[in-house]
C-alpha positions in Angstrom: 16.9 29.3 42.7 16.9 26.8 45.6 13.7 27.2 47.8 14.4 29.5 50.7 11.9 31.6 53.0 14.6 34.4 53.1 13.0 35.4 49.8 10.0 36.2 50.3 10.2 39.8 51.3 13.0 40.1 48.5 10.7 39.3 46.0 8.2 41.1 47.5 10.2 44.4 47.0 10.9 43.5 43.5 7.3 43.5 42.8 6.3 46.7 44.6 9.2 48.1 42.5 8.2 47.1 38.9 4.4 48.1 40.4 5.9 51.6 40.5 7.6 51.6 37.5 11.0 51.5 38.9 13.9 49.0 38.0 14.7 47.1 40.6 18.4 46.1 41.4 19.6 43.3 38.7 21.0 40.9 41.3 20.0 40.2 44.2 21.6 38.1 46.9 20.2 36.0 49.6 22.3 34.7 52.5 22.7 30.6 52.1 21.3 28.9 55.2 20.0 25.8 56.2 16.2 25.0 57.2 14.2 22.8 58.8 10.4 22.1 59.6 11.9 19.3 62.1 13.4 19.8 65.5 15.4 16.2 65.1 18.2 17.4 63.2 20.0 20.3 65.2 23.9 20.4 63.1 25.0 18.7 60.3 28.4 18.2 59.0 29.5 17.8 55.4 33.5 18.0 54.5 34.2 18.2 58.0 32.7 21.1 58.6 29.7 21.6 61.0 26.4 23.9 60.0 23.5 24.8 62.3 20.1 24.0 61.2 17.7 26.8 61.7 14.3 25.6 62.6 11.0 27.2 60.8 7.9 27.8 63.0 4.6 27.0 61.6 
């Protein structure tokens, strides 16, 4: 999997889950999205289509 801070409190679920002995779900899907620790870069486009960059806070 690509690096994404949308997973941490995923896998922090699936953890607390096997902790308890349960099985957690098989798959598990995170919504794709683009991040940035820079402010510079507010869109980009690829194929003609535009994306929004969403900015991380420190």
């Amino acid at each position: 999997g690509e690096c994404n801070p949308l997973h941490g409190k995923r896998v922090e679920n699936i953890i607390s889950s096997l902790e308890k002995n349960e099985a957690p779900d098989k798959y598990e899907y995170v919504d794709e999205d683009i991040f940035s620790g820079e402010t510079s870069v507010k869109n980009i486009e690829v194929d003609g289509k535009g994306y929004a960059v969403k900015i991380l806070g420190k």
